[in-house]
MARMARVO-471642 format. One line per 2 residues: number of its first residue (from 1); for each residue x, y, z of C-alpha. Coordinates in nm, 4 decimals. Layout:
NUM	X:Y:Z | ...
// end
This chain:
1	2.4405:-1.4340:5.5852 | 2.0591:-1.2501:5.5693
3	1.9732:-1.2118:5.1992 | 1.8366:-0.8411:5.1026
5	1.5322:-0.7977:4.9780 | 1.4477:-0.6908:4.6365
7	1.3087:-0.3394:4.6770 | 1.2303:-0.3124:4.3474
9	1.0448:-0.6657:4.2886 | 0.8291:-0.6342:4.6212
11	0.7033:-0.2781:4.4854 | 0.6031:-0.4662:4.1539
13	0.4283:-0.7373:4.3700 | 0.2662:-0.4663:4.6033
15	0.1074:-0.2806:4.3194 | -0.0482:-0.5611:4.1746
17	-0.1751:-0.6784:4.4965 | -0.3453:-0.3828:4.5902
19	-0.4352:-0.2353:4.2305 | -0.2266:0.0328:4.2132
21	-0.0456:0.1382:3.8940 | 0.3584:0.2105:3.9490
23	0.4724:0.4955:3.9888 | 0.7828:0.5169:3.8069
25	0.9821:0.7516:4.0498 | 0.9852:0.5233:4.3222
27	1.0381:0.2485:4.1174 | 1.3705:0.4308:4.0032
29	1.4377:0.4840:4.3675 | 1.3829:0.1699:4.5047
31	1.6000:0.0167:4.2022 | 1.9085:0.2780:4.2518
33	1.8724:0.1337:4.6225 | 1.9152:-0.2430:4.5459
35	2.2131:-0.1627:4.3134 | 2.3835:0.0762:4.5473
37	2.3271:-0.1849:4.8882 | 2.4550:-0.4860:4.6773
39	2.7884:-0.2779:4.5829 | 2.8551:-0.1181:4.9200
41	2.6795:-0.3485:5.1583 | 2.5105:-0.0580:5.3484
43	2.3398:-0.1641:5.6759 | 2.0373:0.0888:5.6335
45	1.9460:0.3551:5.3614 | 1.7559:0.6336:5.3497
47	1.5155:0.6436:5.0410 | 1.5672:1.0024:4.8838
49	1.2027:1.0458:4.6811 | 1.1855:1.4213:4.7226
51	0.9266:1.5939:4.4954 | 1.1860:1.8374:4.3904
53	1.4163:1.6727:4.2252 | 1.5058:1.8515:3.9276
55	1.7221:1.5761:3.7804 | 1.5430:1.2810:3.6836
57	1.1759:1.3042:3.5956 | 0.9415:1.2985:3.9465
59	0.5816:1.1648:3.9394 | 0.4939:1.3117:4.2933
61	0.4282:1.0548:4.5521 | 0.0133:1.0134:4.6027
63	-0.1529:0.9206:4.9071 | -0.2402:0.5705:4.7596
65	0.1428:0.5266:4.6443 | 0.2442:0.5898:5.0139
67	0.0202:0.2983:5.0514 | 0.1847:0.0719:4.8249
69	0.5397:0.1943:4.9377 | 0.4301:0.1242:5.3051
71	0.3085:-0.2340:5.2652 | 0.6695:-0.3260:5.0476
73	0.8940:-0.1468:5.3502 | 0.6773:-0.3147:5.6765
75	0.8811:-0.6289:5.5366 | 1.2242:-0.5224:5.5662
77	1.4775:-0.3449:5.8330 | 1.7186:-0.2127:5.5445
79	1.5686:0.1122:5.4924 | 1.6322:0.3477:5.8054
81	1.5425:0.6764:5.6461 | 1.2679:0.7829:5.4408
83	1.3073:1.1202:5.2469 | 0.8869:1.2272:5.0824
85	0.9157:1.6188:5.1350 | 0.7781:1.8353:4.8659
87	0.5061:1.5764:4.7203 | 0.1075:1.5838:4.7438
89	0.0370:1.3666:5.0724 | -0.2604:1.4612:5.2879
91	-0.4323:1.3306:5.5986 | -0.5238:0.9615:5.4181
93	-0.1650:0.9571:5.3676 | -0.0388:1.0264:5.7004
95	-0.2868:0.7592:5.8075 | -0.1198:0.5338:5.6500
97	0.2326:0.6697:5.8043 | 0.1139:0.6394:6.1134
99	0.0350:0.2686:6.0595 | 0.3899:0.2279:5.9208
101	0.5136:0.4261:6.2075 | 0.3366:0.2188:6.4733
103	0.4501:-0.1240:6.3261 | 0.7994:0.0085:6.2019
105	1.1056:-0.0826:6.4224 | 1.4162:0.0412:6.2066
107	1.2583:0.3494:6.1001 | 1.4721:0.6711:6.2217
109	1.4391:0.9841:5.9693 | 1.1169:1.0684:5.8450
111	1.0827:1.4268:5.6394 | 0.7202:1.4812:5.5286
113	0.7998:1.9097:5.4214 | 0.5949:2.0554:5.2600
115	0.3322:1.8088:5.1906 | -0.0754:1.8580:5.2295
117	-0.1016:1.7139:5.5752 | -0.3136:1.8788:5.8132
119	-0.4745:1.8804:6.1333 | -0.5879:1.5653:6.1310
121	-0.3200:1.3731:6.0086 | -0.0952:1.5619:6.2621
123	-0.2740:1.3862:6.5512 | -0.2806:1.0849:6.3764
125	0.1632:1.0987:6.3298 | 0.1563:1.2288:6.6365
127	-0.0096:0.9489:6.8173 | 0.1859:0.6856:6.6639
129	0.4578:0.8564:6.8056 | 0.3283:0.7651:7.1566
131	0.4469:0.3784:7.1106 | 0.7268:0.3987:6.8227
133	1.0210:0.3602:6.9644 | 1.2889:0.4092:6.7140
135	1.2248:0.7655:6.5065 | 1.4930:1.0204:6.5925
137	1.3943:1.2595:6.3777 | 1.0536:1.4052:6.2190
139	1.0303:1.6853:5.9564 | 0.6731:1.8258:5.9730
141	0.7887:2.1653:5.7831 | 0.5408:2.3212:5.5842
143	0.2377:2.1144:5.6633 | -0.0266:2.3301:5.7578
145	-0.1175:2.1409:6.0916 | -0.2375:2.5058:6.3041
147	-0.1983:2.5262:6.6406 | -0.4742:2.2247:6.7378
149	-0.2494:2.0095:6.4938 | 0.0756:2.1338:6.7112
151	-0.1119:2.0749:7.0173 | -0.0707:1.6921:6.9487
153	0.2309:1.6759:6.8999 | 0.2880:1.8786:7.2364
155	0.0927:1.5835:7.3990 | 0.3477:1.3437:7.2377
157	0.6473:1.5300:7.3814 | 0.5621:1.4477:7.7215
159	0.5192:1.0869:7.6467 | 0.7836:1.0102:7.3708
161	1.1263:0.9383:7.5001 | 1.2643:0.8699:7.1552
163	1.2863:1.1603:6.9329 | 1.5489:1.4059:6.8946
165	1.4735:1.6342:6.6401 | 1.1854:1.7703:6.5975
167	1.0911:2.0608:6.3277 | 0.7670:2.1975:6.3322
169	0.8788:2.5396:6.1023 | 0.6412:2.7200:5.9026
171	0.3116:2.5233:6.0206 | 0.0823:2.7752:6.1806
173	0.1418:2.7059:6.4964 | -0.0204:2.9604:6.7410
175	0.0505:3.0886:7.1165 | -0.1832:2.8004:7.3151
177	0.0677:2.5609:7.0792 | 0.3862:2.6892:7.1822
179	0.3188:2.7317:7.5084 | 0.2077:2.3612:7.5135
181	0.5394:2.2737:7.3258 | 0.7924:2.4922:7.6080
183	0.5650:2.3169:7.8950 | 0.6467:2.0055:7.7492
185	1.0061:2.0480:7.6723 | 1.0305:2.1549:8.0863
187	1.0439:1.7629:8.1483 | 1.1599:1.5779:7.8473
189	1.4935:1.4733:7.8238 | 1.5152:1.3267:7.4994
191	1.4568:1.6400:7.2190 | 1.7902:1.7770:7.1361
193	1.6895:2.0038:6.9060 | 1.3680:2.2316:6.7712
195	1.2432:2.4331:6.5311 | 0.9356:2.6247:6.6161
197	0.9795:2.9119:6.3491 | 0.7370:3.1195:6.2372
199	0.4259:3.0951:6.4040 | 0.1096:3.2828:6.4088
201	0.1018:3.5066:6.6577 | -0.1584:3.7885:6.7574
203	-0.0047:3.9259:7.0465 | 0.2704:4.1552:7.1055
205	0.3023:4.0875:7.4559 | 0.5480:3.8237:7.3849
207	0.4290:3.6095:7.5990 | 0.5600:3.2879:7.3805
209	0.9254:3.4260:7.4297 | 0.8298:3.4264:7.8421
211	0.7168:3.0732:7.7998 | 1.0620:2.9552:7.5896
213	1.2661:3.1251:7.8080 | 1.1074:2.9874:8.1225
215	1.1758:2.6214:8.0067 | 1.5257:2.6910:7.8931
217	1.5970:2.7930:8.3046 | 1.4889:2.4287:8.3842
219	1.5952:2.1866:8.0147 | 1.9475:2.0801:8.0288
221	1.9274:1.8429:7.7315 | 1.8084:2.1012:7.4414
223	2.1441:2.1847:7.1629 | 1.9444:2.3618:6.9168
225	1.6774:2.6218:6.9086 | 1.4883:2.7774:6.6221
227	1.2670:3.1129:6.7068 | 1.2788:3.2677:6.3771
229	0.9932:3.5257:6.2214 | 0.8494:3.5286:6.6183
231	0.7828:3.8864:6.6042 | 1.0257:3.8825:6.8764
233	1.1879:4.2601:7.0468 | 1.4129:4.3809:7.2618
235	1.2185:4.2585:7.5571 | 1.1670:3.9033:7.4346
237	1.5848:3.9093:7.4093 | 1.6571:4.0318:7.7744
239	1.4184:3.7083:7.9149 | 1.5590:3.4494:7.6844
241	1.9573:3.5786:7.7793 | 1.8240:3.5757:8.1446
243	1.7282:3.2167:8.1054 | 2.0540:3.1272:7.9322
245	2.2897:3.2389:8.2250 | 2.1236:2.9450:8.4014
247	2.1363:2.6858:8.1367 | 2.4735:2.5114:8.0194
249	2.3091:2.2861:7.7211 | 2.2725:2.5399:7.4389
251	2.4923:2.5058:7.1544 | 2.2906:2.6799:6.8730
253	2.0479:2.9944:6.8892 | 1.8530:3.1309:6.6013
255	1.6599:3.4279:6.6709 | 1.6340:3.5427:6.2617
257	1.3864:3.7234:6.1123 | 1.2454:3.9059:6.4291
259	1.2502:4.2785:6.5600 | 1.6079:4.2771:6.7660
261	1.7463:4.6456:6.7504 | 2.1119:4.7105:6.9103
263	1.9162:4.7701:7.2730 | 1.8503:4.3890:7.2386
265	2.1895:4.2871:7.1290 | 2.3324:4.4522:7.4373
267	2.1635:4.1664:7.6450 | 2.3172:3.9206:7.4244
269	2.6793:4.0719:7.4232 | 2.6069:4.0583:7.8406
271	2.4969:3.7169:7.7785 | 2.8233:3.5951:7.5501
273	3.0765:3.7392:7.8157 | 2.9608:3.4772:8.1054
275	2.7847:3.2320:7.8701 | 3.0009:2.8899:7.8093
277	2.8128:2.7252:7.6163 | 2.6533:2.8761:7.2945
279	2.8888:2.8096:6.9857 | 2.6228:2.9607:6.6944
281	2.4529:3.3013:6.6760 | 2.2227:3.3577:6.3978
283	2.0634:3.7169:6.4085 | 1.9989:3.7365:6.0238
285	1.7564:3.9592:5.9637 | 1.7168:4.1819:6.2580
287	1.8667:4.5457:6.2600 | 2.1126:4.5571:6.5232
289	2.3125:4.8220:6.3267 | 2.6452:4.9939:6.4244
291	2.5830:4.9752:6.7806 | 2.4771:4.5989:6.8163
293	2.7830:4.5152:6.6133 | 2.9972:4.7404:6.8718
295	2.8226:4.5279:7.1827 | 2.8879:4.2445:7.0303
297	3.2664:4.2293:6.8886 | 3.3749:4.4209:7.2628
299	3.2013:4.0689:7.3943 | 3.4386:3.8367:7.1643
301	3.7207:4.0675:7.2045 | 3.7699:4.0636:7.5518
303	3.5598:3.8424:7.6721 | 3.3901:3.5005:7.5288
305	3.5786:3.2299:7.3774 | 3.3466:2.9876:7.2823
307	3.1531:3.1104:7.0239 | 3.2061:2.9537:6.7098
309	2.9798:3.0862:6.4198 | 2.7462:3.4685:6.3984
311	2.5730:3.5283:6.1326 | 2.4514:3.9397:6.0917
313	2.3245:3.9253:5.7427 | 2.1305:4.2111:5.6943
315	2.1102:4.4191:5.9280 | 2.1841:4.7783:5.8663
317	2.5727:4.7417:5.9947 | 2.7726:4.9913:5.8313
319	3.1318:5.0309:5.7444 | 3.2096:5.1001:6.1063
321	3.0172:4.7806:6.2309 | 3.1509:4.5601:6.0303
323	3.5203:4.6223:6.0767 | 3.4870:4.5909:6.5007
325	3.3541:4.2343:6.4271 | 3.6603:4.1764:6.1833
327	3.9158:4.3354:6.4631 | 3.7189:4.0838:6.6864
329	3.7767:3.7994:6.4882 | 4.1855:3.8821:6.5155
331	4.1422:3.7938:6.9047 | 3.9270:3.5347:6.9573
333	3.9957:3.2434:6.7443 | 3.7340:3.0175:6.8018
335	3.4911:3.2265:6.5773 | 3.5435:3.0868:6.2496
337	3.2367:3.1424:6.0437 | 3.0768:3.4891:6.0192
339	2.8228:3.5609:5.7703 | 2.7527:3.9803:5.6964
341	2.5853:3.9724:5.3522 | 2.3484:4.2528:5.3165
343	2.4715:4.5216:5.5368 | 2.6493:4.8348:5.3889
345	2.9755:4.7799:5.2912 | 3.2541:5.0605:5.2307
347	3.6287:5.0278:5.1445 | 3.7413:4.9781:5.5325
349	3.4989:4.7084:5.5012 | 3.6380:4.5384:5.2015
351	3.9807:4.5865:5.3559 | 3.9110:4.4384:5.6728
353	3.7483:4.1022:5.5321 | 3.9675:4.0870:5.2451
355	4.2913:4.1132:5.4857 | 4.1054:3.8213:5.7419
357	4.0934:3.6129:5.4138 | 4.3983:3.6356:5.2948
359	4.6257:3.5558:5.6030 | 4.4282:3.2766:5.6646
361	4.2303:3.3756:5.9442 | 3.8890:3.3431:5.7563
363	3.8727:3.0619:5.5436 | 3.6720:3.1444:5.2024
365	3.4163:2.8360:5.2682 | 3.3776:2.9836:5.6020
367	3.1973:3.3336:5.5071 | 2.9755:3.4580:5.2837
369	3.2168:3.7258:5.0991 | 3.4381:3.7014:4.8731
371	3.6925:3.9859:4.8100 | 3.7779:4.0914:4.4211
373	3.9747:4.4081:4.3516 | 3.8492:4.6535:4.0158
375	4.0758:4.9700:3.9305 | 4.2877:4.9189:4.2791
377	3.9736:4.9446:4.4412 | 3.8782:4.6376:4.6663
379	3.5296:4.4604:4.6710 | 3.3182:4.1992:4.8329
381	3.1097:3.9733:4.6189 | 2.8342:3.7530:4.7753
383	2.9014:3.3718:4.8210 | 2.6102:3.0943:4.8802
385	2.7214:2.9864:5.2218 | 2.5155:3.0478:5.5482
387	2.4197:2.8756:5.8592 | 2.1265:2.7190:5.7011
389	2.2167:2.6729:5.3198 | 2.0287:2.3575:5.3102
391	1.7362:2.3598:5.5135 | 1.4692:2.4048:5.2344
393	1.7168:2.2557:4.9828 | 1.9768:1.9420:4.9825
395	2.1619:1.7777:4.6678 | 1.9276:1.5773:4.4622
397	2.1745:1.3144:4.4387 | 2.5008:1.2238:4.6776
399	2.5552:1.3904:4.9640 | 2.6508:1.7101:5.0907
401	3.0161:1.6620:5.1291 | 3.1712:1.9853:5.2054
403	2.9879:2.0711:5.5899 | 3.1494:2.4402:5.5968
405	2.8725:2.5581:5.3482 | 2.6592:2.5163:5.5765
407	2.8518:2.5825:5.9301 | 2.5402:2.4181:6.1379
409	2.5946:2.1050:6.0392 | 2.9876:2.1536:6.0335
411	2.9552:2.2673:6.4093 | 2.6570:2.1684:6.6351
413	2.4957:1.8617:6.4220 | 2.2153:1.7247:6.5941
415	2.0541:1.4137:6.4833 | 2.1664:1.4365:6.1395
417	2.0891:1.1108:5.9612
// end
């Protein structure tokens, strides 16, 4: 029998080596990780040294700790995930990821969010990409790489045949980027799932959405699909819902935070009553309104049956609205998790959920209501659950153990490490 490595010791070593002081946050990590492998005998860990942690004190990993940290994991294969979002890296230290990365065989989750990397150390990741082998999953979120930094890793998508997740969210990309990205997707079979929210855009042509929705006609291997905050209307809707008659790999579509009145919705309620396929909806933050919420519960009524979660947070819905998508839910039992925060809620309203709750057809982890009663009078108070609870934020310590607070991972998880 192998005998681990000390973690812990090898960082000491390191830093003397290369004449760095400690930093005492990843020595605290690396220790927790000897102590926890030698009780449960784990096979590979992922090191959690997130700048945000709120719970012990956090001396935010430097470019010349990433280093040190690099040089003491290049010598062993337990450590399979590596968790540095929300700390001060920059280009120097994605150079020195990208080393790792190139000479790193066990290596599968990396989550750089929010960091200081830009252009130039997203061509460097993204190069080392071209050989590694073993990375499922890459984080980028936050980093402001621009569109010539997303470029690269477009190039990389048509040579990796690794990676499965991919999130480039919230980086500047811009429309030559994207339309890279969807060109590449068109032949790689490997990326399961994408985020490509909120780019910068200049156009209102949409011509982005054309581009997405031209590659989803010909990708049969892509689950999930993030186009949030793409400025995206009605028109953007009708091509992506054309696309999606044709393509029978979508589980998950987010189309938050755009422009999608009840005109667009009526594509996607023509879309749900011959689609097979597509199991979560998220239209948060669009204003679909009474009508939109009419297209789509007649859909679910009487028509699709494999839809699984909808979220219509905020969206204008009124009283009206909101109780056809709580009739729907008394049909088609598949749809388990709805999420309607933030529309406007009258008594029928509070009725209708509050009745769904209580014979057990909505379970209260599975919404984002909660039903009270004042005076006789019935109410809905707001509850933290969503679709995406825990994309900017995940449990300092443990892990997330109950999956229904957060119905993507409970439903369509794709590469989750």
């Amino acid at each position: 029998m192998a005998v681990r490595p000390d973690l812990r010791q090898h960082y000491v070593r390191a830093c003397q080596n290369l004449g760095q002081p400690e930093n005492p946050f990843i020595a605290r990590v690396l220790q927790e990780a000897d102590k926890n492998d030698k009780i449960r005998g784990t096979k590979g860990i992922t090191l959690k040294i997130a700048g945000n942690n709120r719970l012990v004190p956090v001396q935010r990993v430097t470019d010349d700790d990433l280093q040190v940290l690099a040089s003491v994991l290049r010598s062993t294969v337990l450590v399979t995930g590596l968790d540095l979002r929300y700390n001060v890296l920059t280009d120097a230290g994605a150079k020195n990821m990208a080393t790792f990365l190139q000479e790193n065989c066990t290596l599968r989750y990396l989550n750089l969010m929010f960091n200081d990397i830009g252009t130039s150390g997203a061509e460097l990741i993204a190069r080392a990409l071209h050989r590694n082998e073993t990375l499922v999953y890459l984080r980028m979120t936050g980093n402001k790489i621009g569109n010539k930094g997303g470029m690269f890793f477009a190039s990389m998508l048509q040579i990796n045949s690794t990676l499965e997740k991919l999130d480039l969210g919230d980086t500047d990309m811009g429309m030559q980027c994207l339309t890279a990205i969807a060109t590449a997707l068109t032949r790689n079979k490997s990326v399961k799932a994408i985020n490509l929210n909120r780019p910068l855009l200049y156009s209102q042509e949409e011509e982005t959405t054309v581009r997405v929705a031209l590659m989803l006609k010909n990708n049969s291997s892509l689950v999930e699909l993030h186009l949030g905050k793409h400025e995206m209307k009605n028109f953007g809707v009708e091509q992506l819902c054309e696309a999606l008659y044709e393509n029978s790999s979508l589980r998950y579509l987010d189309l938050s935070c755009n422009k999608i009145t009840c005109d667009g919705v009526k594509f996607l309620g023509e879309l749900l009553k011959r689609n097979q396929t597509l199991e979560i909806l998220d239209l948060n933050a669009n204003r679909i309104e009474d009508d939109g919420a009419f297209y789509l519960s007649e859909a679910l009524t009487l028509y699709n049956r494999t839809l699984q979660a909808l979220s219509v947070v905020s969206n204008n819905i009124s009283g009206k609205g909101l109780v056809a998508l709580s009739d729907a839910m008394k049909t088609h039992m598949e749809l388990s998790y709805i999420y309607i925060w933030g529309n406007k809620f009258d008594e029928a309203t509070c009725m209708a959920f509050s009745e769904l709750i209580q014979m057990g057809r909505l379970k209260p982890n599975c919404t984002d209501v909660e039903p009270y009663e004042v005076d006789g009078h019935v109410h809905l108070a707001e509850l933290s659950y969503g679709l995406q609870k825990h994309y900017y934020w995940t449990p300092s310590c443990g892990e997330v153990t109950n999956k229904d607070a957060n119905a993507r991972l409970a439903i369509a998880a794709v590469s989750e490490y």
